[in-house]
Legacy VTK file of the C-alpha trace (Angstrom):
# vtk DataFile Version 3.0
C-alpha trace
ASCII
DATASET POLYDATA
POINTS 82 float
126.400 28.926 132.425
125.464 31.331 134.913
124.556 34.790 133.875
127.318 38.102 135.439
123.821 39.698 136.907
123.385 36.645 138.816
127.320 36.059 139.875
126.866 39.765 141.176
123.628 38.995 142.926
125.069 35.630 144.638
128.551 37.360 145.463
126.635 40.323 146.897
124.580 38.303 149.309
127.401 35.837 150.152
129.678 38.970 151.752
126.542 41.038 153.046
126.486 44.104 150.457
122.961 44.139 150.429
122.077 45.340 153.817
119.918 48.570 152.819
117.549 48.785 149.769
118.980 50.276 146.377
117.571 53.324 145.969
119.520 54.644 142.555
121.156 52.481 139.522
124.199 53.849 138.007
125.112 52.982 134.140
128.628 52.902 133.155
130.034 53.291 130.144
133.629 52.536 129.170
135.987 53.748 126.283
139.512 53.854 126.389
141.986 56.126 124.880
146.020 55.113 124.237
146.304 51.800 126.003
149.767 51.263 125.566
151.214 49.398 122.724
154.096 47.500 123.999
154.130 44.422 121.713
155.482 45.751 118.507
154.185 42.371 116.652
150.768 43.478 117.503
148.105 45.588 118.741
146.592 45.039 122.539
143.010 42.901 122.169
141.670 44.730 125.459
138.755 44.277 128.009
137.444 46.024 131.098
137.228 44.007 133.934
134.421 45.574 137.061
135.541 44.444 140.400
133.415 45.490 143.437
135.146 45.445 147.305
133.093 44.141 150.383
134.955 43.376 153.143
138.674 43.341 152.348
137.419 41.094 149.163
137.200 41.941 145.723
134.536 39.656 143.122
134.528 40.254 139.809
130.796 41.873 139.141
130.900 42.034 134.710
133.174 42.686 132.069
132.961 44.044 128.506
133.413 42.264 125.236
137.191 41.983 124.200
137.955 44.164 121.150
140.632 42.884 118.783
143.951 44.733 118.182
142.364 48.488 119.267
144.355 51.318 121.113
140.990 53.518 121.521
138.248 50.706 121.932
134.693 51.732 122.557
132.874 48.834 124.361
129.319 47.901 123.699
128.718 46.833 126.967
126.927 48.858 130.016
127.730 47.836 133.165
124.356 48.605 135.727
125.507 49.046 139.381
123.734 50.193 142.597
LINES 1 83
82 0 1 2 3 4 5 6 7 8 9 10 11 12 13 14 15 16 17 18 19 20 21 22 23 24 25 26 27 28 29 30 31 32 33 34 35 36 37 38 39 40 41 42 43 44 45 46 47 48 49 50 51 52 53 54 55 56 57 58 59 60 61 62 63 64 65 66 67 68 69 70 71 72 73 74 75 76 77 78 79 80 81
């Protein structure tokens, strides 16, 4: 199984996104507040999903850990982008 970093990596060479040197990082962090709770048998099990755009395309770069029946989750995971 291939590691996100390296998805990212092999997506961002395939469509040409790295055609000048990264010169800053940025690290996200993602919490949600009041995702809507539409099923009334349970509670939403959510995720964030990162999507980049090169070209017209969009690749899925990372996502977060799903957290079980949560309205308000606060994810773990830190997405690193250039």
């Amino acid at each position: 199984m291939k590691k996100m970093s390296n998805i990212y990596e092999s997506a961002a060479n395939t469509l040409g996104i790295f055609n000048s040197p990264c010169l800053t990082k940025v690290e996200l962090r993602v919490a949600c507040k009041g995702i809507s709770d539409r099923d009334a048998l349970s509670k939403p099990d959510p995720c964030v999903i990162l999507k980049m755009q090169s070209h017209g395309q969009w690749f899925e770069v990372d996502r977060t850990e799903v957290i079980r029946t949560c309205i308000n989750p606060v994810y773990s995971k830190l997405f690193t982008v250039d």
